[in-house]
C-alpha positions as CSV (number, residue, x, y, z in Angstrom):
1,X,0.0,0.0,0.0
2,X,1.4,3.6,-0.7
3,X,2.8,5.3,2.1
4,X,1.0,8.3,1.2
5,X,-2.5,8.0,0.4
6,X,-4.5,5.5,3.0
7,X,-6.7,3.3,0.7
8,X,-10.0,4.9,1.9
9,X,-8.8,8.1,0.2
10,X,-7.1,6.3,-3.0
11,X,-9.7,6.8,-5.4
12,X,-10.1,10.3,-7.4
13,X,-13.0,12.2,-6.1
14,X,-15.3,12.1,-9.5
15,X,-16.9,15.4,-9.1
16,X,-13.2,16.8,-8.1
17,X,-12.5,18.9,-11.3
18,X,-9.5,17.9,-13.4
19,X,-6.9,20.2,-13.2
20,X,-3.6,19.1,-14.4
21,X,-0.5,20.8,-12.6
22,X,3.1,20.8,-14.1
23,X,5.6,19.3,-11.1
24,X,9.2,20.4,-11.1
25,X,10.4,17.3,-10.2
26,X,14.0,15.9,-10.2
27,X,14.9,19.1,-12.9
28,X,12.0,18.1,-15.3
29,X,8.6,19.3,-15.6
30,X,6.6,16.4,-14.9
31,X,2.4,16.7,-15.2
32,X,0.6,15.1,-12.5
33,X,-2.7,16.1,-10.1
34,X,-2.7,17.7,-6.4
35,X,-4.9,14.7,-4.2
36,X,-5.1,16.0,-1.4
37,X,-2.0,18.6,-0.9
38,X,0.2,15.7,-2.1
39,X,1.9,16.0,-5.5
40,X,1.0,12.7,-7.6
41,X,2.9,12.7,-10.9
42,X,2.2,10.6,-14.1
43,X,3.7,7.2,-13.7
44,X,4.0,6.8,-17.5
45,X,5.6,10.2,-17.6
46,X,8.2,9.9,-15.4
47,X,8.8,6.1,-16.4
48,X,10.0,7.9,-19.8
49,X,12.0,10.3,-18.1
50,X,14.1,8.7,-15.7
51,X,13.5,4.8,-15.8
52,X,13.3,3.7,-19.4
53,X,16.7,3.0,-19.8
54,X,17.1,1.3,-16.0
55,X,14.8,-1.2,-16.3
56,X,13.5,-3.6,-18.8
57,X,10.0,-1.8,-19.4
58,X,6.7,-1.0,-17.8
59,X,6.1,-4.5,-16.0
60,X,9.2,-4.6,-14.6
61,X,8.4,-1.1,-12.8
62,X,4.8,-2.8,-11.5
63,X,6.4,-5.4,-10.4
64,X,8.7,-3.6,-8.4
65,X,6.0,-1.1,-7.0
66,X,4.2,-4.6,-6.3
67,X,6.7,-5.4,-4.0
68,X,7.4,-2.2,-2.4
69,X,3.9,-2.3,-1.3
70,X,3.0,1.0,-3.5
71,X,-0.1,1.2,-4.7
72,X,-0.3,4.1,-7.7
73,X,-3.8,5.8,-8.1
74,X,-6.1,4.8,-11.2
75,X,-7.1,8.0,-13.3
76,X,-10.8,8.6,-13.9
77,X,-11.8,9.7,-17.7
78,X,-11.6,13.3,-17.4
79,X,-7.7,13.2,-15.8
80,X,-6.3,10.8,-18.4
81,X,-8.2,13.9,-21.1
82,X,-6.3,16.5,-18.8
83,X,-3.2,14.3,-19.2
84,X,-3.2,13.9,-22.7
85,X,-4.0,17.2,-23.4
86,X,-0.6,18.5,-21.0
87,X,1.3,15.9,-23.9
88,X,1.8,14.1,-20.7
89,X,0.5,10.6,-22.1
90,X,0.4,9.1,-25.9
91,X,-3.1,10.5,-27.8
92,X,-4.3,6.8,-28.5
93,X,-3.8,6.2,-24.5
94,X,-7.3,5.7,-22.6
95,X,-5.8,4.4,-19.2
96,X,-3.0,6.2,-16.4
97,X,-1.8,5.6,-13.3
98,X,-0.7,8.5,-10.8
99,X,2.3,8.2,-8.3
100,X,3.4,10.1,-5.5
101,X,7.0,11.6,-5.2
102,X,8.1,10.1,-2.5
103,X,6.9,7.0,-3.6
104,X,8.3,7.4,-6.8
105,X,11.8,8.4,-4.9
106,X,11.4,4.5,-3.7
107,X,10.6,3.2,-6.8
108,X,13.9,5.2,-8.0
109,X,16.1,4.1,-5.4
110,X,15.1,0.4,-5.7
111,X,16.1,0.6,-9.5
112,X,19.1,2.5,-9.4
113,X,20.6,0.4,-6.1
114,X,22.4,-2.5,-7.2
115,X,21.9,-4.3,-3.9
116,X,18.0,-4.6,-5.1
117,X,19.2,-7.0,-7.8
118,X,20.1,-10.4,-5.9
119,X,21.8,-12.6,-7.9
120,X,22.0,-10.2,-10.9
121,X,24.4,-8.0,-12.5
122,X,23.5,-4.1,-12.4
123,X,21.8,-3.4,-15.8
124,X,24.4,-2.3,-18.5
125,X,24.8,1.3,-20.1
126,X,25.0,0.9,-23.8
127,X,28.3,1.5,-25.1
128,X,27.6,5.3,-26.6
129,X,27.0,6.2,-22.8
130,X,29.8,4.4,-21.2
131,X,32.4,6.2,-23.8
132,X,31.0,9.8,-23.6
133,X,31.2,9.1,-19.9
134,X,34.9,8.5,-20.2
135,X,35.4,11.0,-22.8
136,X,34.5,13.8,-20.1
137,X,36.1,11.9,-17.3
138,X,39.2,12.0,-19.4
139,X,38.8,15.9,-20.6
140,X,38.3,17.2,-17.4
141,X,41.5,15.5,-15.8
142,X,43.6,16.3,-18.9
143,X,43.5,20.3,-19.9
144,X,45.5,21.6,-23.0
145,X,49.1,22.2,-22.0
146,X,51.6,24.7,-23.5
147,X,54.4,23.7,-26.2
148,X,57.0,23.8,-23.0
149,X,56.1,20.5,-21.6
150,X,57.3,18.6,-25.2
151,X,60.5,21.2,-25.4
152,X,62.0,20.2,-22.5
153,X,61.4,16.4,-22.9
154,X,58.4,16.0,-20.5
155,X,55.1,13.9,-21.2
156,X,53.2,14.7,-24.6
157,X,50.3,17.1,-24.3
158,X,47.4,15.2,-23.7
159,X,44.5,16.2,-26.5
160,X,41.6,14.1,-28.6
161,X,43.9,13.9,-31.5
162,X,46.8,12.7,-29.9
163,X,47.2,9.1,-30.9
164,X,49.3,8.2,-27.2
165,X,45.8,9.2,-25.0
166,X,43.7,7.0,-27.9
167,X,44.0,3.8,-25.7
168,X,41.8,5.0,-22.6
169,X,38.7,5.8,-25.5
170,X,39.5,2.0,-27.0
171,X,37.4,-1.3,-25.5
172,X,39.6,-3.4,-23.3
173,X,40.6,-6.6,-25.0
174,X,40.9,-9.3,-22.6
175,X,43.6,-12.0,-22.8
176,X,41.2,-14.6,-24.7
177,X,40.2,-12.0,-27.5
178,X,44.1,-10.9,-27.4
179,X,45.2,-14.6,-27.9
180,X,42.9,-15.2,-30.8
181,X,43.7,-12.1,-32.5
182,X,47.5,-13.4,-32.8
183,X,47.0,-16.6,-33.6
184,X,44.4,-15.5,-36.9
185,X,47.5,-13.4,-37.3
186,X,50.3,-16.2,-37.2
187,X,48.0,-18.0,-39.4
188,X,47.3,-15.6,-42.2
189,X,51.2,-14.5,-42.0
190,X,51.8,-18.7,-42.2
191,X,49.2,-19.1,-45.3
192,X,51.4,-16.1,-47.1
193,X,54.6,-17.7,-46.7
194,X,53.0,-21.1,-48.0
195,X,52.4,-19.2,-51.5
């Protein structure tokens, strides 16, 4: 059960009018519905925003919340109109589901902690990610240097184009792939000599 909303009040009000209300939440503006004085925020919404690429899809986050013991709020007719009309949900979309922050800040937690996996690897970030991720690491340890360093025989100047720094932006081979690699290239250098 949510930790907000006591199930006796769960359900919308249908005479309540429905007034969507943009939510600054987490840096994004998030649409969602004031039950109450609580903020509850569009589950699909911020399921695009901030858990699409944590978890494998929209059952995944359900059967988290499931066992969290969160309970998100069924929208009536006229608040999934209001929500599509705010862009906050996809035109063809006739159902939503409304969450509270600090329920949602549980449901975030649980996905981002690694702990909440037993017996499974934390999900991947693709490649593109993990790279740009270095790429900035790597910029904002190594600034441009002046000509002096090279002149007086110290370490190269570290920059993108520099083929010495191109290593750390490269995938890491491990021995296996590294063995492999030499032998195909023993072999093709063998097949040469044969001719």
């Amino acid at each position: 059960q949510s930790s907000i909303i006591p199930q006796e009040f769960s359900p919308f009000d249908p005479n309540e009018p429905a007034i969507p209300k943009e939510i600054n939440y987490r840096g994004h503006t998030v649409v969602g519905f004031d039950l109450r004085g609580t903020d509850m925020l569009c589950l699909p919404q911020v399921y695009e925003l901030f858990l699409k690429n944590m978890v494998g899809g929209l059952h995944t986050v359900y059967t988290k919340l499931k066992r969290l013991e969160i309970t998100p709020i069924i929208c009536n007719v006229e608040q999934v109109r209001a929500l599509r009309s705010k862009n906050a949900i996809q035109p063809g979309v006739n159902r939503c589901k409304l969450i509270a922050a600090t329920d949602f800040d549980r449901l975030y937690d649980d996905c981002t902690n690694t702990c909440t996996r037993p017996g499974r690897p934390p999900k991947r970030v693709s490649a593109v990610e993990e790279w740009a991720a270095k790429r900035e690491k790597f910029e904002d340890q190594h600034q441009p240097c002046s000509g002096d360093a090279e002149q007086f025989g110290g370490a190269p100047c570290a920059s993108p184009l520099n083929p010495l720094f191109l290593g750390q932006f490269l995938p890491q081979f491990s021995a296996q792939q590294l063995l492999v690699q030499h032998m195909m290239a023993l072999a093709a250098a063998q097949k040469q000599s044969d001719l």
